[in-house]
ZAMARGU-4260 file (C-alpha; in steps of 0.2 Angstrom, whole numbers, plus 5000, padded with zeros to 4 digits):
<rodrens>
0) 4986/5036/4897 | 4968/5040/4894 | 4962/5058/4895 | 4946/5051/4905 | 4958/5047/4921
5) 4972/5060/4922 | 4957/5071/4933 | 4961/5056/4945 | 4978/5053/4946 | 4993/5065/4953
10) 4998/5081/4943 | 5015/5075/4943 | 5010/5054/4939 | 5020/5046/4922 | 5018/5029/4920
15) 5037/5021/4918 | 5039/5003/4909 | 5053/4994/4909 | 5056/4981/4894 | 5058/4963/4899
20) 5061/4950/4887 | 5048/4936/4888 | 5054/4919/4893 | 5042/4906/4899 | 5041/4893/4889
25) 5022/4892/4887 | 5019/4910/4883 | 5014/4911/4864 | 5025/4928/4868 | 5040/4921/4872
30) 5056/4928/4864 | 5049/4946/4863 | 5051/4961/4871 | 5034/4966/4883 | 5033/4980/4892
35) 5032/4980/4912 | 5024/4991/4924 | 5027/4994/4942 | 5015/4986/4952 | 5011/5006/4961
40) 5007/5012/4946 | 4997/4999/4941 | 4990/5003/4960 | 4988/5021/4955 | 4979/5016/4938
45) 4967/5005/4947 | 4962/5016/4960 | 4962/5031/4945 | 4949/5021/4934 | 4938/5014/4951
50) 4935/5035/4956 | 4934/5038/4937 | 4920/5025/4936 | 4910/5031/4950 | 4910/5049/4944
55) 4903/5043/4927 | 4918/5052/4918 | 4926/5034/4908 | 4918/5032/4892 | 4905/5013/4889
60) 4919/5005/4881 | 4930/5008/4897 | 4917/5004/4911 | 4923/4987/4913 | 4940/4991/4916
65) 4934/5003/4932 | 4923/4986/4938 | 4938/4976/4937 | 4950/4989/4944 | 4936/4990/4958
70) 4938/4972/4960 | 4956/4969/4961 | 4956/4984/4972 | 4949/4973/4984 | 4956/4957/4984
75) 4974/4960/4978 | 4989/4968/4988 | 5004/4978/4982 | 5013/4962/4986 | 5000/4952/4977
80) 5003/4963/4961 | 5021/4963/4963 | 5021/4944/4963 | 5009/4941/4948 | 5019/4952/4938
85) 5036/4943/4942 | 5028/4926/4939 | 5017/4932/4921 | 5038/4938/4916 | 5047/4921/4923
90) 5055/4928/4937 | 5059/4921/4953 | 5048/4922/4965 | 5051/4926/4982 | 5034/4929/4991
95) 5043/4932/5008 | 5055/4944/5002 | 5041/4952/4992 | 5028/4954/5005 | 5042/4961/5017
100) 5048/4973/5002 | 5030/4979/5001 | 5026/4982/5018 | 5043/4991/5020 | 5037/5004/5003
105) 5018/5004/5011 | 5028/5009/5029 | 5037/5022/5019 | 5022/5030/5011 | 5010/5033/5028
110) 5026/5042/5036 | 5026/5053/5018 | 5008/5056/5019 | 5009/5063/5037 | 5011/5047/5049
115) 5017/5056/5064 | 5032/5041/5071 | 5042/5043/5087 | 5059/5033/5091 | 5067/5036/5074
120) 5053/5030/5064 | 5053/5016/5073 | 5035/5017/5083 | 5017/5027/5083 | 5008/5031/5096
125) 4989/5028/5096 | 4984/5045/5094 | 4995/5047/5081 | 4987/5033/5072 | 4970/5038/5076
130) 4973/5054/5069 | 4982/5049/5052 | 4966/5036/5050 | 4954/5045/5054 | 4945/5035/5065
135) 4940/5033/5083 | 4949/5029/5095 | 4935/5014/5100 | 4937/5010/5082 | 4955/5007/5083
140) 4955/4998/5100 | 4944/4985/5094 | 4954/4981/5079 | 4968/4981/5091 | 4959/4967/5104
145) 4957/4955/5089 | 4972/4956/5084 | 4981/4953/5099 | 4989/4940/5096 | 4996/4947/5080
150) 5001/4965/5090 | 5008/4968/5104 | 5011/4984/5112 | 5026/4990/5118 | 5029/4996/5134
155) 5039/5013/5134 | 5050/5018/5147 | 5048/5035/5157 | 5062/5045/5149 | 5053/5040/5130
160) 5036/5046/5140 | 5045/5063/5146 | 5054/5066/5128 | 5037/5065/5120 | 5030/5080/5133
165) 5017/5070/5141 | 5015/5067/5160 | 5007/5050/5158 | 5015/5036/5172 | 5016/5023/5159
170) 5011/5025/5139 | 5014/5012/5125 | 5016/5012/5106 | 5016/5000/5093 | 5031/4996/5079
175) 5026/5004/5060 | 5026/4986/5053 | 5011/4985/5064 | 5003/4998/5058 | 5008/4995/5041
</rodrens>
């Protein structure tokens, strides 16, 4: 791990590779032993070199790695890096199973970083997703009118409302795979 990023990544970060043994046929690698990484880390990495290049800290000969970490940042999901990585080891792919595995970890992590969920984890509440966001409220009801087709909200009933302290009539809440 270079000495340029670890000002960027958590304290507590170790990169942990599994060894797989290469066996696609057209690999000029095939029979040896590479080493894997976890698609977050490889996450984590990215995002480390993309903060890393905009504070000027990498050195020139490592610049090009925070412009590409930059642009996979972008375009590429957790799913998306999980998937290449199966497919660069010649491992079955299962993008549905995948995607759902992801979302499920990415779920995971916003109630670990403060996500504040009712009904067992189950559903937020929009102040609760304005506030984890850190966005308007306006913001947030946009998004959720384009996407209505995609989102539906869920009508709570008046013993959730009164468990939750509030004294609204009606109030609805949206299912974490949503949010996620």
């Amino acid at each position: 791990l270079p000495n340029e990023l670890k000002s960027f990544l958590d304290k507590d970060f170790s990169v942990v590779t599994n060894l797989a043994n290469v066996t696609a046929e057209n690999s000029p690698h095939k029979g040896q032993k590479i080493r894997v990484y976890n698609a977050l880390d490889i996450i984590k990495l990215m995002r480390a070199y993309a903060v890393a290049l905009t504070r000027n800290a990498l050195k020139e000969t490592q610049t090009h790695i925070g412009y590409k970490s930059i642009i996979n940042i972008r375009f590429l999901t957790h799913a998306d890096i999980e998937i290449i990585i199966r497919e660069a080891c010649g491992l079955p792919v299962s993008i549905a199973k995948t995607i759902e595995k992801t979302r499920s970890n990415i779920v995971t992590l916003m109630q670990n970083l403060g996500l504040n969920c009712i009904e067992n984890g189950k559903m937020v509440l929009k102040k609760d997703i304005v506030a984890f966001m850190h966005v308007p409220l306006s913001t947030l009801n946009t998004y959720l009118k384009k996407r209505c087709r995609d989102i539906q909200p869920i009508k709570l009933d008046r013993t959730t409302i009164k468990k939750l302290g509030s004294k609204a009539v009606q109030m609805n809440a949206y299912t974490v795979q949503d949010v996620g």
